[in-house]
C-alpha positions in Angstrom: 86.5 81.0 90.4 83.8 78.9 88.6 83.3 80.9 85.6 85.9 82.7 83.0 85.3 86.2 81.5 85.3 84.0 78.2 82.1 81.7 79.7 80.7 84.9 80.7 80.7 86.7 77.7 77.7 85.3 76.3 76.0 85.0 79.4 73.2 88.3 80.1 74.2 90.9 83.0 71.4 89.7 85.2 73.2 86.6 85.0 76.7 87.3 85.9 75.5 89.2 88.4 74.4 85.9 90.4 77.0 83.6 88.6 80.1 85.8 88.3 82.6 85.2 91.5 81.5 81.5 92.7 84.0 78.8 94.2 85.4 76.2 92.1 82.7 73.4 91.5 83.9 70.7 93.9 82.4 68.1 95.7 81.4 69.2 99.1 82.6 73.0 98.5 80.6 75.5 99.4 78.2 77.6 96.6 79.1 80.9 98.8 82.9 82.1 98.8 83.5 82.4 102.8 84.7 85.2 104.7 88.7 85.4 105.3 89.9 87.0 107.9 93.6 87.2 108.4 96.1 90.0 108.3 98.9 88.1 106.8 100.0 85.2 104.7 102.0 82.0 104.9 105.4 82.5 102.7 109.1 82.7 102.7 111.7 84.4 100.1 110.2 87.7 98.4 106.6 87.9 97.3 106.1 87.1 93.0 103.5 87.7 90.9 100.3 86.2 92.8 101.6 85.9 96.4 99.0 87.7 98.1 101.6 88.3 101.0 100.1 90.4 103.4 96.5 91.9 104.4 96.8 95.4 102.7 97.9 93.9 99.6 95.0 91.6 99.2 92.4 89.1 100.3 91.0 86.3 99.3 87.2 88.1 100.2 87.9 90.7 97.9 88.3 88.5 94.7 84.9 87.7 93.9 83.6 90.9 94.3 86.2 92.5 92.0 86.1 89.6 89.4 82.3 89.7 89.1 82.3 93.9 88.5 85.1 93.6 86.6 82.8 91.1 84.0 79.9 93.2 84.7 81.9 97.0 83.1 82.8 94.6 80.0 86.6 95.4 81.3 88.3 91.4 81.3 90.2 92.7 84.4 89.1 92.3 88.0 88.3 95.8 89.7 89.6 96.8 92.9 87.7 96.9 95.8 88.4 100.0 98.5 87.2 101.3 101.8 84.6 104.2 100.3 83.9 105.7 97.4 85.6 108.7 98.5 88.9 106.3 98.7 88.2 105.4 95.6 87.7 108.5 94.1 91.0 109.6 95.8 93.2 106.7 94.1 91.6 107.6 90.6 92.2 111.3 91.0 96.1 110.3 91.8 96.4 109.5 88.2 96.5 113.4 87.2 100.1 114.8 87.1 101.3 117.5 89.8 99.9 120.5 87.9 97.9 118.8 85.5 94.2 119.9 84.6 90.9 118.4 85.8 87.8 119.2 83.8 84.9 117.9 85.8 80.8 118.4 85.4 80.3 121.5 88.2 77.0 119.3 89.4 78.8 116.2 90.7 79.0 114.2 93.8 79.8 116.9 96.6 82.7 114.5 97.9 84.5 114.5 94.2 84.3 118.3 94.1 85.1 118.8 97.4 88.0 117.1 96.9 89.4 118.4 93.7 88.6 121.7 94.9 91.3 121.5 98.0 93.4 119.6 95.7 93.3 122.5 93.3 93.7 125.1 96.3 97.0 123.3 97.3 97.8 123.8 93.9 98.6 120.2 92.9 96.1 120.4 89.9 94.0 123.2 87.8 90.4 122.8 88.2 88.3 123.2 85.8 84.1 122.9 86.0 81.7 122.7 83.3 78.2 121.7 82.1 78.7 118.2 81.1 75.6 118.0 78.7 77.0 121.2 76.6 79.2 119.2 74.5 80.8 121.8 73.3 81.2 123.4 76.3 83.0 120.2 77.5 85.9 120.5 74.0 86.8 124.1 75.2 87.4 122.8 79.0 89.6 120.0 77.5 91.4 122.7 75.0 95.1 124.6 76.5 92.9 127.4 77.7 92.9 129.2 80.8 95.6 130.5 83.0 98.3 128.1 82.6 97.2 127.2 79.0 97.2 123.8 79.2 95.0 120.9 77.5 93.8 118.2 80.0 95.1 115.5 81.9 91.5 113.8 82.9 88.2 114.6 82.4 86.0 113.5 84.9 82.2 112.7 83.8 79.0 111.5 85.6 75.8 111.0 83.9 73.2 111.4 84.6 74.9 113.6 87.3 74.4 114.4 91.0 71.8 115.6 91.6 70.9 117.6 88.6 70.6 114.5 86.2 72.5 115.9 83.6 73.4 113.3 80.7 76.6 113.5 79.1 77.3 112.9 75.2 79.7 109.8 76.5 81.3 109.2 73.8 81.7 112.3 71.8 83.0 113.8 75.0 85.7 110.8 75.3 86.6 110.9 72.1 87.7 114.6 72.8 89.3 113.8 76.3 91.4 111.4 74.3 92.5 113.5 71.1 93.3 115.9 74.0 95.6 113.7 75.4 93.0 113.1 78.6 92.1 110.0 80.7 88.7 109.7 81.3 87.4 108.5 84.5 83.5 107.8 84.6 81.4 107.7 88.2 78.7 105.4 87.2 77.0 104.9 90.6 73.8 106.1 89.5 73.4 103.9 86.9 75.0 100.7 87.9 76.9 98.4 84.7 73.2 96.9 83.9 72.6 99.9 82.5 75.1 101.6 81.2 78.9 100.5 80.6 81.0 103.8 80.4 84.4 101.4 79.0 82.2 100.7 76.2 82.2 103.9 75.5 85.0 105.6 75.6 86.2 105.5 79.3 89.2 104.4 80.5 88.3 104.0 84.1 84.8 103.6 86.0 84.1 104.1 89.4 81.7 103.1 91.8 80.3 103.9 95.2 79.3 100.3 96.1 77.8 101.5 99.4 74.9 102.3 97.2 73.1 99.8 94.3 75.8 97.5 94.1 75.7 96.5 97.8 72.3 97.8 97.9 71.2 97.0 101.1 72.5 100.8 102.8 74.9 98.5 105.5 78.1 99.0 103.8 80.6 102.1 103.0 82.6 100.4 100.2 84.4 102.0 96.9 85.7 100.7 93.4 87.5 101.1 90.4 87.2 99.4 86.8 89.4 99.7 84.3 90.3 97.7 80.8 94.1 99.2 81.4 96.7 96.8 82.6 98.9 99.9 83.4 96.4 101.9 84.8 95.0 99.1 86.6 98.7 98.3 88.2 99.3 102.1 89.2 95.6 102.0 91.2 96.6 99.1 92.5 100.4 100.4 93.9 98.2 103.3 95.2 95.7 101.2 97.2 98.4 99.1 99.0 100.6 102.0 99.8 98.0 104.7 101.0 96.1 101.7 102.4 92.4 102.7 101.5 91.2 98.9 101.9 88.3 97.2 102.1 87.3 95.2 105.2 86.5 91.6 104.0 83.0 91.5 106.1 82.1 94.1 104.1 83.4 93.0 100.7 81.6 89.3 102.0 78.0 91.7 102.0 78.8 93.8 99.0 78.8 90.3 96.6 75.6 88.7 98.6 74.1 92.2 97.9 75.3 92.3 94.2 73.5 89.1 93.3 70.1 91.1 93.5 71.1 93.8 91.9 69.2 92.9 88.8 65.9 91.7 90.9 66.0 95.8 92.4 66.9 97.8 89.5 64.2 96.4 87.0 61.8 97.4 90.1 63.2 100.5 91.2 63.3 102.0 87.5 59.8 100.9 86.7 58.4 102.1 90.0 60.4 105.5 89.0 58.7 106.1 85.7 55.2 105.7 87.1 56.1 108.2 89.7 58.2 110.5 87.6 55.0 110.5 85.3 52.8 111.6 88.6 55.0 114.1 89.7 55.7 116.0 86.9 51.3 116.5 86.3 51.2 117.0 90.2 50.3 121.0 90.4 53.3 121.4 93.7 56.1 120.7 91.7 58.0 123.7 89.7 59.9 121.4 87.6 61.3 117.9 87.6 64.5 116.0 86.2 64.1 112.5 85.0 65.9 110.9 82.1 62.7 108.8 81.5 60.5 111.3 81.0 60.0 112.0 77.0 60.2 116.2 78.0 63.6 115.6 80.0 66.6 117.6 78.0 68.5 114.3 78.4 66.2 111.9 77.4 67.2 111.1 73.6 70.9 110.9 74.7 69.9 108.6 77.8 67.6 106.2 75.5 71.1 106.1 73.4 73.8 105.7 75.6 71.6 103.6 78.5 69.8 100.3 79.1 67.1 102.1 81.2 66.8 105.8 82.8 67.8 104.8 86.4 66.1 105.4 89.7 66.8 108.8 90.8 64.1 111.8 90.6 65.2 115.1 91.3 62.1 117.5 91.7 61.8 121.5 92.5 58.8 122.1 94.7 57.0 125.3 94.1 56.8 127.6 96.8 52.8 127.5 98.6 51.1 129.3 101.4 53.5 131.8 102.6 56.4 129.2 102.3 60.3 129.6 100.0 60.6 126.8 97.9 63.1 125.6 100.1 60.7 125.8 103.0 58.4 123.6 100.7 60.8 121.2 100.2 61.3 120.6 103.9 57.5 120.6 104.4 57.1 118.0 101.8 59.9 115.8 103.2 59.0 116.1 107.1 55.3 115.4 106.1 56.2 111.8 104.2 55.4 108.8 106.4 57.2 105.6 104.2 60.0 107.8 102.3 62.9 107.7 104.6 64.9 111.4 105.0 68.0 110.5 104.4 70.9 110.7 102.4 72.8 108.6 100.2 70.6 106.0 97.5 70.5 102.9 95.7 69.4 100.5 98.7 66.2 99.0 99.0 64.2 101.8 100.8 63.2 104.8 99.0 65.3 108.0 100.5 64.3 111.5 99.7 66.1 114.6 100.8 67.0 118.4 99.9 70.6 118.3 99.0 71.1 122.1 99.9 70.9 121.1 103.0 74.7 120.0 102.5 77.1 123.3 103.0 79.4 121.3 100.6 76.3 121.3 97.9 77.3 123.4 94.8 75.3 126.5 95.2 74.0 126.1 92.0 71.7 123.6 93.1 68.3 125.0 93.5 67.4 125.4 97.4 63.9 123.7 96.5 65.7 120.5 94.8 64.8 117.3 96.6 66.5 114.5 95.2 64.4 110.8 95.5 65.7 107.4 95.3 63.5 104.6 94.4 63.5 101.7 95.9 62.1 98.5 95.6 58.6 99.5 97.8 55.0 98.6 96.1 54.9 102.5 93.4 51.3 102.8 94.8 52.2 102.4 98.5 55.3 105.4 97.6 53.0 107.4 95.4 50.0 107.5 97.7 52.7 108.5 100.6 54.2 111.4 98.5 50.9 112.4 97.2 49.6 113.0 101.1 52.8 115.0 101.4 52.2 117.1 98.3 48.9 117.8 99.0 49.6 119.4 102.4 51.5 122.0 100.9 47.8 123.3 98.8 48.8 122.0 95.2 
């Protein structure tokens, strides 16, 4: 590739983002790494260090996207690339022994908890959920306690989590994971590595759902992993290959033309989300409202901290009005929007908005009136005057 994680290093993340990953600078070669589509390899004798061998074990597609996240997370190793952030979730959650205990925030991404719930039904591994932003809270989880007394084998953080925004002391928390003798594996979707880098601190692997900012452009269901770890790196790497959770190179080709924007949409989807955080929170149909930005937010003083910005996800109640539940409210206020797209999922260029209890797998400690909003890259008056008109119906 055209640059080094050395020539990086003193190069800004809004320019790796669009440098990281290129071709070798030779005459008549092309700017753009192509697509490569082949199932197999040229090769004879057994396969060494390097030989890429065979489809599932790697492709030449794949490397420019891992190199350039792997620079971006600060890690000096490429990450791997997988099918969905659920497969990528899967391969870091094989790092837990049979038995072993996972602490993880009890507001997460549905999928993670889904899937460390049945794991923990099957009994393969103790579950154990907890507030992430009650620090202390977080050192009793990762303590021998409970039934089978034992201390941790991972603890699993996300902040600001989903949806309920919560921000994690990251480092004091992985600082006890590790005197615990814990991994720490760190979903930084919402937040992307421009602005904040969980190996920096404290982390031993991040993970990604690329379908949403890094890709960014909501045409791609794509997962990955980071991780400074050599070892760790290797043993998510054997798991990839042998359970076969792989990326298809088309879609690793429009993951890194989507990455080279990422900078271009985040600076504009966080400012446009502080002028409309500000609005909401004074507009009289919202009951409350979670935004790391916002100088009242419980997680502000850590987030302005541990973070190069607040992110792009609002998650508002809205009040009940006129005869309606909150939750009735919310669906009112979403069905009435004309430019916010009901949807779920986040981080591409159009602004999404939905009520997450609409999910059966939603934690039921999500309010029934939250709606979670993504910010996109829209004009902030076009979106505000749309949600405004969709406020206002409900009488606030």
């Amino acid at each position: 590739m055209s640059l080094s994680e050395h020539q990086t290093a003193s190069l800004s993340p809004e320019t790796v983002v669009v440098a990281a990953g290129r071709p070798p600078r030779e005459r008549d070669q092309p700017v753009n790494p192509p697509i490569t589509l082949s199932s197999t390899y040229f090769g004879t004798g057994p396969l060494g260090d390097g030989d890429r061998g065979y489809g599932r074990y790697s492709n030449p597609t794949w490397d420019p996207f891992e190199e350039a996240l792997g620079q971006l997370e600060g890690s000096g190793l490429p990450g791997l690339l997988y099918a969905s952030g659920l497969a990528a979730v899967s391969s870091a959650l094989s790092l837990i022994p049979a038995g072993g205990v996972l602490v993880m925030p009890n507001h997460s991404y549905s999928g993670s908890l889904v899937m460390a719930s049945e794991l923990a039904q099957k009994g393969f591994i103790e579950l154990r959920t907890v507030d992430i932003a009650d620090t202390d809270a977080v050192r009793e989880a990762l303590a021998p306690t409970g039934p089978s007394a034992k201390a941790a084998a991972m603890l699993w953080l996300e902040s600001p989590t989903n949806p309920m925004l919560g921000i994690a002391d990251m480092s004091a928390v992985a600082e006890a994971a590790h005197a615990a003798g814990a991994i720490v594996v760190t979903d930084n979707t919402f937040s992307t590595p421009l602005v904040q880098q969980p190996l920096l601190l404290g982390s031993d692997v991040v993970l990604h759902s690329v379908t949403k900012y890094l890709a960014g452009h909501s045409d791609v269901v794509l997962g990955a992993l980071v991780t400074s770890n050599p070892d760790i790196r290797a043993t998510l790497l054997h798991h990839r290959i042998i359970h076969g959770a792989i990326a298809g190179p088309f879609e690793a080709w429009l993951a890194l033309r989507g990455l080279r924007t990422l900078a271009l949409r985040v600076e504009r989807s966080q400012e446009s989300a502080m002028v409309l955080a500000e609005r909401l929170a004074a507009h009289p149909a919202i009951e409350s409202i979670r935004f790391p930005g916002l100088s009242t937010d419980p997680g502000h003083v850590r987030a302005k901290e541990q973070m190069k910005g607040f992110g792009s996800i609002i998650c508002i109640q809205v009040a009940p009005a006129a005869g309606l539940s909150g939750a009735d409210a919310a669906d009112k206020l979403v069905q009435a929007l004309e430019l916010w797209l009901p949807a779920t999922s986040l981080g591409g260029v159009e602004s999404l908005i939905e009520r997450r209890r609409r999910h059966s797998a939603e934690p039921t400690s999500v309010p029934e009136n939250l709606v979670r909003l993504s910010v996109g890259v829209e004009n902030v008056e076009d979106l505000w005057a749309d949600l405004k008109q969709a406020l206002d119906t409900l009488g606030g």
